[in-house]
N, C-alpha and C positions, 0 to 999 in steps of 0.2 A: 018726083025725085028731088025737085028743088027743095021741099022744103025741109025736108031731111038735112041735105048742105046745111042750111041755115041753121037748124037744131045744132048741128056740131060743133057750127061756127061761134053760136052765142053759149054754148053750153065750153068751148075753149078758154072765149073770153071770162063766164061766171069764173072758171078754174083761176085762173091770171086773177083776175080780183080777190078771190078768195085766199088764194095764197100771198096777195101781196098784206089785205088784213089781217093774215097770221103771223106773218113779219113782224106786223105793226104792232100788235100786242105781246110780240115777245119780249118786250122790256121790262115785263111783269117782275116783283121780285122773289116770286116762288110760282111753279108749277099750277097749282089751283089759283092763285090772282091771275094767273094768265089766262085762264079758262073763263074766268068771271069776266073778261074786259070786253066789252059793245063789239070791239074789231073783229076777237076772236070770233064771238058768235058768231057776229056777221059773216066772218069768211067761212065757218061750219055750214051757215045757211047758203051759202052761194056754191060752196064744195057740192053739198047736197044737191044741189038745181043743176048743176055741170052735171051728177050722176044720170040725173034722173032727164036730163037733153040728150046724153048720150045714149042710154037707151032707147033714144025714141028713133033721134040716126041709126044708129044698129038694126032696125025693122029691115033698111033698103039700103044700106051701104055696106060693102064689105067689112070684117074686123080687121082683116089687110092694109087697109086704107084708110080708117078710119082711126084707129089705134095709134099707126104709126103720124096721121095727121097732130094727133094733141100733142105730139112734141113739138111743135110751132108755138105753146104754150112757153116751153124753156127757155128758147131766145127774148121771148117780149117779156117774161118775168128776169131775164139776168140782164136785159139792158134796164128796164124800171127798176130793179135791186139797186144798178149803180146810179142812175138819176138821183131814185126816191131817198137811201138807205147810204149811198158813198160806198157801196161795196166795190171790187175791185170789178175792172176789164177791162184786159189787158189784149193781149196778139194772141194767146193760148184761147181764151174764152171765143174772141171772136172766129178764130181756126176752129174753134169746135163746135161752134152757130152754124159757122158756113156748112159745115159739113152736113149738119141736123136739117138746116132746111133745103139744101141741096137731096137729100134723102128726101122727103114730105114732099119735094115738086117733081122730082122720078116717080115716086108711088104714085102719085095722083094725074100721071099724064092715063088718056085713054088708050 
């Protein structure tokens, strides 16, 4: 069963890279330059491996739990947003983190 965990865990993380590379190329100055830029693809290709991890956790983990786990994704992509990006966070964002992984660590007790 372990290695399922691990499949969802690393297939969380591809998601969080992939979407922080698609950040990174949206500075593109039109729609298809964006699509053409190293990052985007990259994050395409890593979106893809996230899919295809989580289907493999999906054999022996609930969709229960397993679903609502990749929202632990949101938090570590809106604190790297304001690191990487200077996006905003504030009292509201971190209230509404807390609440996100407060949920993911209920779901996932035994």
């Amino acid at each position: 069963m372990t290695i399922y965990y691990v499949a969802l865990g690393i297939g969380i993380l591809a998601g969080i890279g992939g979407q922080i590379l698609l950040k990174a190329g949206a500075d593109a100055p039109d729609f298809i330059g964006q699509l053409m830029r190293p990052s985007t693809l990259c994050g395409l290709a890593l979106y893809g491996s996230a899919a295809f991890l989580y289907i493999l956790a999906l054999r022996k983990i609930p969709v229960s739990v397993a679903f609502p786990s990749v929202s632990v994704s949101y938090a570590l992509v809106a604190i790297l947003g304001h690191f990487v990006f200077g996006e905003p966070f504030g009292l509201k964002q971190i209230g509404g983190l807390a609440l996100i992984m407060g949920g993911v660590v209920l779901i996932n007790q035994p």
